[in-house]
Backbone as a ProteinNet text record, in pm:
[ID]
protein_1_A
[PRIMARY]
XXXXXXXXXXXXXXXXXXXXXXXXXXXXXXXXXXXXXXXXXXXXXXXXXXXXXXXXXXXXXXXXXXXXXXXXXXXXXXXXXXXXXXXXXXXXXXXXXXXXXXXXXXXXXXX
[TERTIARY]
-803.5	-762.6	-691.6	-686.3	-673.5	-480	-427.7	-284.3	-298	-291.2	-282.3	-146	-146.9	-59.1	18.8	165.6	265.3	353.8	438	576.5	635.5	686.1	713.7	655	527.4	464.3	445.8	465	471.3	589.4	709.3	836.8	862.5	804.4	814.6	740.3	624.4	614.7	590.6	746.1	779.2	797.3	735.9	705.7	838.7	853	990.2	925.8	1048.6	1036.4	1092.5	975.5	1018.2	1007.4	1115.5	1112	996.3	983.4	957	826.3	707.8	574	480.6	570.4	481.4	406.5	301.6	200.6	154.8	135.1	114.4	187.4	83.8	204.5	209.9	249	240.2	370	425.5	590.1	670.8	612.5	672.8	604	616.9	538.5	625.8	499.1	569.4	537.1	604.8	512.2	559.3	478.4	458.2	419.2	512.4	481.9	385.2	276.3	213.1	145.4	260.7	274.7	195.7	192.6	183.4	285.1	299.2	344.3	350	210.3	239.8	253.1	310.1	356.3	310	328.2	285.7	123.6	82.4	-78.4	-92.9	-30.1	-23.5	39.3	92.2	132.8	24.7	110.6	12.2	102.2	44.9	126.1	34.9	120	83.3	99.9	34.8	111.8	79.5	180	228.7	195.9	137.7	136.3	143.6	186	265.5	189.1	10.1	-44.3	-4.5	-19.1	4.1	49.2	176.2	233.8	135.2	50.1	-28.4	31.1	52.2	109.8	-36	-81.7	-197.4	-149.7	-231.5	-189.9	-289.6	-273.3	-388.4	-304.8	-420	-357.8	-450.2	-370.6	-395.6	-334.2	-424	-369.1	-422.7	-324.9	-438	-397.9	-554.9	-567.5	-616.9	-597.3	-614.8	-738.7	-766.6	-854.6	-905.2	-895.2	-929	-851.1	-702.2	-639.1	-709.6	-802.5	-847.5	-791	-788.3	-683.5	-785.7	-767.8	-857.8	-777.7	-806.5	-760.5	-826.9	-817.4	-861.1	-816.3	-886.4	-786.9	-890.5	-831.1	-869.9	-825.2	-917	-809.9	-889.6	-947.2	-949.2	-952.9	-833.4	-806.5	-716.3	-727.6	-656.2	-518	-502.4	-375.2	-343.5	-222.5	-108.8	-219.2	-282.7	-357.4	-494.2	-512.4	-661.8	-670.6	-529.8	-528.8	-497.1	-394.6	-385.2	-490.8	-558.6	-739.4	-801.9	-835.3	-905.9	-875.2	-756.2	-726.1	-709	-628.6	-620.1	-816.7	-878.7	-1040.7	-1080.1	-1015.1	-1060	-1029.2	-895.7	-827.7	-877	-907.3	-999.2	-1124.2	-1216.1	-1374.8	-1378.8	-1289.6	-1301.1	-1245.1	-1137.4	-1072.5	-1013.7	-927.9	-850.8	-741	-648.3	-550.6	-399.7	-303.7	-191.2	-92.5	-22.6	-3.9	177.7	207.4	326.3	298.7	306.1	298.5	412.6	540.7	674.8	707.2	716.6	696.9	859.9	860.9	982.1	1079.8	1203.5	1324.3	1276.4	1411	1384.4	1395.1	1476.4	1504.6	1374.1	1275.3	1154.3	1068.9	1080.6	1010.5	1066.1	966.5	975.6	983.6	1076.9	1079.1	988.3
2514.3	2452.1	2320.4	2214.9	2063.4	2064.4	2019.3	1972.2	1883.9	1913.2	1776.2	1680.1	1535.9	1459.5	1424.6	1410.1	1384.2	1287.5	1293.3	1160.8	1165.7	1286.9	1290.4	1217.2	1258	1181.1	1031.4	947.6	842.6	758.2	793.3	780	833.2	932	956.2	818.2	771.2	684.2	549.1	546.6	403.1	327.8	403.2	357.5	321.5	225.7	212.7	288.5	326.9	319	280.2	205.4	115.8	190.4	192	241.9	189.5	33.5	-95.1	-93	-116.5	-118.2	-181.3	-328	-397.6	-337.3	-408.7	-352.3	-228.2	-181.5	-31.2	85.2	162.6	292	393.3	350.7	488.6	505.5	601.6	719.4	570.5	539	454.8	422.3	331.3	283.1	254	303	300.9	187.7	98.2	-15.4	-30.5	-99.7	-66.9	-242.1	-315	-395.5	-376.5	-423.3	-449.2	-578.2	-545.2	-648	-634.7	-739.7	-762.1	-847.3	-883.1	-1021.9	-1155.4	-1193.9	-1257	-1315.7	-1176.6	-1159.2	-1097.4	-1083.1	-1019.9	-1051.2	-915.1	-933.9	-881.2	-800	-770.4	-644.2	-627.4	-544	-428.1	-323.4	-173.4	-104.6	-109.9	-53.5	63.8	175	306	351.6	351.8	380	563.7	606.6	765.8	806.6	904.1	936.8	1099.5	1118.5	1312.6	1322.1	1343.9	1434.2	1586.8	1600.2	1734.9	1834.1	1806.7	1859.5	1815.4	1738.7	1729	1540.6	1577	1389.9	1331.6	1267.3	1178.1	1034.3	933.5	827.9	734.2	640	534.1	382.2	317.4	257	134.8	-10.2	-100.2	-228.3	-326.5	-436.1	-537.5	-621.9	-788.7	-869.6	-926.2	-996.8	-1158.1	-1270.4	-1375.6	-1466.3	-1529.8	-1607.3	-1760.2	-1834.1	-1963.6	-1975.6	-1921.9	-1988.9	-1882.8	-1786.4	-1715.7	-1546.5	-1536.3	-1381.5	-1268.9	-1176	-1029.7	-914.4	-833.4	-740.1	-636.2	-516	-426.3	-282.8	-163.7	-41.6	57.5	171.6	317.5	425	502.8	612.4	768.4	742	889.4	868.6	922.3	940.2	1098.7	1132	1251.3	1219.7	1157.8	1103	962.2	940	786.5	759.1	817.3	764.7	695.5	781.3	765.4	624.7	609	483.3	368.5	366.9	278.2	207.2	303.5	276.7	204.3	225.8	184.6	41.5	6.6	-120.2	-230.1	-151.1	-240.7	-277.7	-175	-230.2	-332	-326.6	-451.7	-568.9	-583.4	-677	-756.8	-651.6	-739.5	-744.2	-695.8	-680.1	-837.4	-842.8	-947.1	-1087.7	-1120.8	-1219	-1281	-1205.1	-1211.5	-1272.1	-1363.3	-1466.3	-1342.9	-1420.4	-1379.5	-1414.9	-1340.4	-1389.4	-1456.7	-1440.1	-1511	-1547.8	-1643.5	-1658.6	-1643.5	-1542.4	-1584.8	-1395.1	-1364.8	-1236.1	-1196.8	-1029.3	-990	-1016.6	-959.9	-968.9	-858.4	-855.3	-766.1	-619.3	-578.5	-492.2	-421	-478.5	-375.8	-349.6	-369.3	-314.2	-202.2	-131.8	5.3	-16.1	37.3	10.7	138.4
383	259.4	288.9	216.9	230.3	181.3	250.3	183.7	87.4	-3.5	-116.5	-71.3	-121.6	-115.6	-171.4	-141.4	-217.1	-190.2	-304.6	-267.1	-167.9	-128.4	-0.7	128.6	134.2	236.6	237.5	150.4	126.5	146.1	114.3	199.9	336.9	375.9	517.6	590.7	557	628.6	588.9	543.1	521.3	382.5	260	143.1	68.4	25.7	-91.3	-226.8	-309.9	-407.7	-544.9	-646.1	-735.6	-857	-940	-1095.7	-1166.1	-1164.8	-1228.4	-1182.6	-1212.2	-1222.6	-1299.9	-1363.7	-1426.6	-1567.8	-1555.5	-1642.8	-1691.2	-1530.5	-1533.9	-1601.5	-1630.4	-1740.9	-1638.5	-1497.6	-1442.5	-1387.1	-1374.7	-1355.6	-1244.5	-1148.7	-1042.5	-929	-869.6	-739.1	-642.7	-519.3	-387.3	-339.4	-259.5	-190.4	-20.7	14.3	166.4	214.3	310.7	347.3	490.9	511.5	601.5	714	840.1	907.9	1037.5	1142.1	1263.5	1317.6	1417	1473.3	1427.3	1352.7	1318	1138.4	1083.9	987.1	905.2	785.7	639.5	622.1	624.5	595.3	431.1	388.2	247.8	216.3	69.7	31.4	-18.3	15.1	-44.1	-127.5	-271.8	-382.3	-396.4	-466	-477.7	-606.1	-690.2	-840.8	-837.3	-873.9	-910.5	-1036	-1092	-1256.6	-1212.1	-1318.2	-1309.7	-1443	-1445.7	-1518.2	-1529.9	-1660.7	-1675.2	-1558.1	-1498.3	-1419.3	-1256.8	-1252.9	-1107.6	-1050.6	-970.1	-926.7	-884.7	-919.1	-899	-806.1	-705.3	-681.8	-669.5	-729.2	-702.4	-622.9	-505.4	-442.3	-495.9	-454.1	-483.8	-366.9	-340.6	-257	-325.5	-279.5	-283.1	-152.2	-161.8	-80.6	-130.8	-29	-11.2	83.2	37.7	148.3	24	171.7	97.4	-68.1	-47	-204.1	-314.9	-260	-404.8	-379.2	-517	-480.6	-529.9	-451.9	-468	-467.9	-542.4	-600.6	-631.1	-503	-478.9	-486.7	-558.1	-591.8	-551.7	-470.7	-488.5	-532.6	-569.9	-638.1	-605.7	-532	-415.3	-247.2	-263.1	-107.6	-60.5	55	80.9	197.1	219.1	316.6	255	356.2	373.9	521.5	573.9	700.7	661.4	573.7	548.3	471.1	364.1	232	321.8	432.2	473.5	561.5	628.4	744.5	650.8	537.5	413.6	414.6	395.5	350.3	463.6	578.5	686.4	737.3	714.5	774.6	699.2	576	485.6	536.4	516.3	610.5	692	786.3	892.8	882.9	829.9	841	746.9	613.1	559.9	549.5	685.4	777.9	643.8	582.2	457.2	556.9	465.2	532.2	522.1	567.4	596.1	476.8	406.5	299.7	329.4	420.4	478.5	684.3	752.8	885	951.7	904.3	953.6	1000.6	1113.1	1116.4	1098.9	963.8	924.2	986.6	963.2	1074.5	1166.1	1298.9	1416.1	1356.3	1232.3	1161.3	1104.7	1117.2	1056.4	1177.8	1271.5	1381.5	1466	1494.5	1567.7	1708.6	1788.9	1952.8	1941.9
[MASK]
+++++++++++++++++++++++++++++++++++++++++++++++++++++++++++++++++++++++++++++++++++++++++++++++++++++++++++++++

């Protein structure tokens, strides 16, 4: 049988969480900065909705290239491993730009 996914797991690795969600009518979002060295490749927002007692999550990024913005969402996945593989292959398969070149402080990196 499959572990379904939860909030929990999404703060375990790494996710903030935001009351505030814009547009969206959903309960709250997690977001997740995603870096390298040489900086911010993009954000991964997670919007939460608490259907009829079931937590649902749909993920969403955008990306950049050449000054034009893309804006990409899934909304079946079974892990935080699996959503993030998803997006980081994008990333690179589609040599999407860096949306800052200044890598975080020493404070967000893992020894």
């Amino acid at each position: 049988m499959c572990q379904k996914i939860n909030l929990q797991d999404f703060l375990d690795a790494g996710y903030r969480q935001y009351k505030e969600v814009g547009f969206r009518h959903a309960d709250f979002l997690l977001q997740k900065r995603i870096y390298d060295v040489i900086g911010t490749k993009y954000f991964l927002n997670i919007y939460a909705y608490n259907l009829k007692g079931e937590e649902l999550f749909e993920a969403e990024a955008r990306f950049s290239k050449n000054l034009k913005l893309f804006t990409i969402g899934v909304s079946e996945f079974q892990s935080v491993e699996e959503i993030e593989k998803i997006f980081e292959d994008l990333w690179e398969r589609m040599c999407f730009d860096y949306q800052e070149k200044s890598a975080p402080p020493e404070k967000f990196f893992i020894n």
